[in-house]
C-alpha angles and dihedrals in degrees: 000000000000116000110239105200109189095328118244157167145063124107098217139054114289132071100028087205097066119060124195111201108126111081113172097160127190123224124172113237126218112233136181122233113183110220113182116122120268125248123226087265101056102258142118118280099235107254113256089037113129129222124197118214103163140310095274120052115200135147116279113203109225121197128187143164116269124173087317090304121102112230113197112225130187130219150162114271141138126186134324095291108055094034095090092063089048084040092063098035098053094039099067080062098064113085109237085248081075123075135145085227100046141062103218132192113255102218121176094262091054090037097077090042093056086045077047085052098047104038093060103131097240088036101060123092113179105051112012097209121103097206097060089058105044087044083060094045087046092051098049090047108052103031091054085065099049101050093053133192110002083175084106106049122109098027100180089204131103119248090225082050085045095049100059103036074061099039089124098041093037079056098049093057094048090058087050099050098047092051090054095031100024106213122048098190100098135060138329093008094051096068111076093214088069085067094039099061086064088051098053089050095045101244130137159181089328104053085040089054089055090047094049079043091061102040090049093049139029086350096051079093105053093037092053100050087046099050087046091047088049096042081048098048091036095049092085085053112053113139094024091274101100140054138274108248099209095181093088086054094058096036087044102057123107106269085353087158083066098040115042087060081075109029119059140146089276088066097027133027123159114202134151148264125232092259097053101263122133126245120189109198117201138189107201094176096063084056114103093206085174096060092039094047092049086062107046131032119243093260101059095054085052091062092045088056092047080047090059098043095054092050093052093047091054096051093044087051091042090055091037085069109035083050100038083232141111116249120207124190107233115201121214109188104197106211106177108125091016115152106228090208142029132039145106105329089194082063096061095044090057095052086048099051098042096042092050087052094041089057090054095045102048109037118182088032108110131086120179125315117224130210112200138189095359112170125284096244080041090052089046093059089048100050086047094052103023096091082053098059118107111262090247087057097051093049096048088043128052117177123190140143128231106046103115101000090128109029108106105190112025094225087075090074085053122102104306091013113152096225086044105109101038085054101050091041081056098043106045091048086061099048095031102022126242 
C-alpha cells in the first residue's frame, strides 16, 4: 500500500489532503526569428530582395554530420551550376560545430543555433511550418532556464546521513543567517534542510546572503503570508495522523480574491509520488491567462508564484525531515489542448520573472519537468532533435505522450483518485526509470 506521508497538495477546495500551491506553469512564448540570408558582412538581406539560384527551384537534401547522429536539413538549390551561389549563402547559416568532416560536441550554447538552423521555414522537412518550430525552440529554451539545476535530484543518501557529512558547512550558514535575520528558531531557519539544499547545489555564503536579501526585503510580505498559511494548513495533521486543511492555502495567497476565480485544481493539482516527492501537475491550457491578466498587474502574479514557491519549499523541507529523505518537487505540464500561440504575454513574463528568482532562491529544489501530451507534429520534432540536446537539458526535461491523456478532472490523480495509480506508474518511470 502507498506510504502517505502528511498528505498534501490542491490549491483549491476540494480534497483537503491535497494542496496545490506550486504553480510553475508553462506557456509557451511567441517569439520572433529573423530568417533572411546573411551578407558577407553579416547583415540581413532586405526583404523583398530576390536571389537566383538557377532557373529550376527544387529541394536539395543536405546531410551532415552531427554528434554522430545525421540531421537532415533542407535548403534552396538547382543544378550544378547554380549550387555554388546557394552553397555560400546557406552555409553561413550552419554553426562551425557543424561539418560534413567532423563529429562536434553539441553543448547548450550550439544547441539553439543548430534548432535556429533547422526551423527555418523552407529548411524544415518534416513539418513545413515555421511556428511549430519556433514554438519547440521557445519551449526548450525557456523553460531550461526556468527549471534550473536537476544535478542534485535524486540524492540516494539519507538527510540524517547529509546533515551530518555538512555539519560545518550547515554551521557556517546558520551563523550567517542569525547575524542578517536574528533569531533562527522559527521557520523556515529552523529546519536544517533549508541550509542543506545550498549545500547539495554548491553554493554558499554569498547566494544565501541574496536569498536572506530578498526575504528580508521586497520578498518579508510574500514569505509571511506563505509560512501562516502552512503552520495553519499543517496544524489537523500533526503527527501524520490528520488532514491537510488546504483552505488556509487558497484563502492565504497574495490577491487571492483575483486570482482563485482563475486557478483552480482543474488547472493545478499538487500529489505525491510513492516515494514522498512532490509532483505539481498543471494544465496551462485550461488556463484563461487574458481574462486573468485583465484582472491583476504583473507584479502581482509574480508574488503569487514566490508565494507558491515558498509554500512548497516548506512542505518539501518539512517531509525531507519526518521521512530522512530528500524531497524533490516534480512538474507535469499537462499540454493537451495548449494553444502554441497566442496568449497573455504578461503572463508569460510573469512566469518567467518569478520562476528564474525562485531558482535562485530555493537551490536543491527541482525534480524533472515533464512535458506531456505535446502535438503530434510537435512529438515528431522532439523526438528528431531530443538525442541532440545538451545532457543538462535531457536530464531537467522529459517529454512523452500518453500521462494524463485520459484523465478528465485531475482530482482524480489525488489520494483515492481513480486514475491515481496508472498516472504515478507513468510518471515515476519517467523521473526514476523502470
Amino acid at each position: 500500500m502507498e506510504k502517505n506521508p502528511k498528505e498534501a497538495l490542491s490549491y483549491g477546495a476540494g480534497d483537503k489532503r491535497e494542496y496545490c500551491c506550486s504553480l510553475q506553469l508553462v506557456r509557451i512564448p511567441t517569439v520572433s526569428v529573423d530568417t533572411r540570408p546573411l551578407c558577407s558582412d553579416g547583415s540581413r538581406i532586405p526583404s523583398g530582395c530576390k536571389i537566383s539560384v538557377g532557373q529550376q527551384q527544387q529541394d536539395r537534401v543536405r546531410t551532415y554530420a552531427c554528434h554522430n547522429r545525421m540531421v537532415n536539413l533542407i535548403g534552396s538549390g538547382s543544378d550544378d551550376s547554380s549550387h555554388s551561389q546557394s552553397e555560400d549563402i546557406e552555409d553561413r547559416h550552419i554553426p562551425r560545430e557543424i561539418s560534413k568532416t567532423s563529429s562536434p560536441r553539441i553543448t547548450t550554447r550550439n544547441f539553439h543555433r543548430i534548432f535556429i538552423l533547422s526551423c527555418r521555414s523552407y529548411d524544415l522537412m518534416i513539418v513545413g511550418n515555421l511556428s511549430f518550430a519556433v514554438s519547440l525552440l521557445s519551449m526548450t529554451t525557456m523553460i531550461s532556464m526556468m527549471i534550473g539545476s536537476t544535478d542534485a535530484f535524486g540524492v540516494k543518501e539519507p538527510v540524517s546521513v547529509l546533515l551530518q557529512k555538512y555539519v560545518s558547512e550547515i554551521a557556517r550558514l546558520k551563523e550567517q543567517t542569525q547575524s542578517v535575520v536574528g533569531s533562527i528558531d522559527s521557520l523556515p531557519y529552523n529546519n536544517d534542510v533549508f541550509y542543506l539544499r545550498y549545500c547539495l547545489a554548491e553554493k554558499g555564503v554569498t547566494e544565501l546572503r541574496d536569498t536572506l536579501a530578498w526575504r528580508m526585503g521586497e520578498g518579508k510580505e510574500i514569505c509571511q503570508l506563505a509560512i501562516t498559511a502552512f503552520q495553519k494548513a499543517s496544524a489537523g495533521a500533526g503527527g501524520g495522523g490528520g488532514k491537510w486543511d488546504n483552505a488556509p492555502v487558497r484563502d492565504g495567497a497574495p490577491n487571492a480574491n483575483k486570482i482563485n476565480q482563475y486557478i483552480t485544481p482543474s488547472q493545478c493539482l499538487t500529489t505525491s509520488s510513492s516515494v514522498g516527492d512532490l509532483i505539481y501537475c498543471i494544465r496551462a491550457g485550461k488556463i484563461n491567462d487574458v481574462a486573468l491578466m485583465s484582472a491583476v498587474t504583473s507584479e502581482e502574479m509574480v508574488d503569487f508564484f514566490l508565494y507558491c514557491k515558498e509554500l512548497n519549499a516548506l512542505v518539501a523541507n518539512d517531509r525531507s525531515l519526518d521521512m530522512d529523505k530528500v524531497i524533490y518537487i516534480i512538474t507535469a505540464n499537462d499540454l493537451n489542448g495548449l494553444q502554441l500561440i497566442g496568449g497573455d504575454a504578461t503572463f508569460r513574463n510573469a512566469l518567467s520573472t518569478a520562476s528564474k528568482k525562485g531558482n535562485a532562491l530555493y537551490p536543491s529544489m527541482n525534480g524533472p519537468t515533464l512535458l506531456l501530451n505535446l502535438p503530434r507534429l510537435m512529438s515528431a520534432l522532439v523526438k528528431l532533435f531530443t538525442p541532440l540536446f545538451p545532457p543538462e537539458i535531457n536530464a531537467r526535461l522529459k517529454f512523452e505522450r500518453g500521462p494524463l491523456v485520459d484523465v478528465v478532472e485531475l482530482m482524480d490523480i489525488s489520494y483515492g483518485g481513480k486514475d491515481r495509480d496508472v498516472f504515478l506508474k507513468d510518471v515515476e518511470k519517467l523521473c526514476y526509470g523502470p
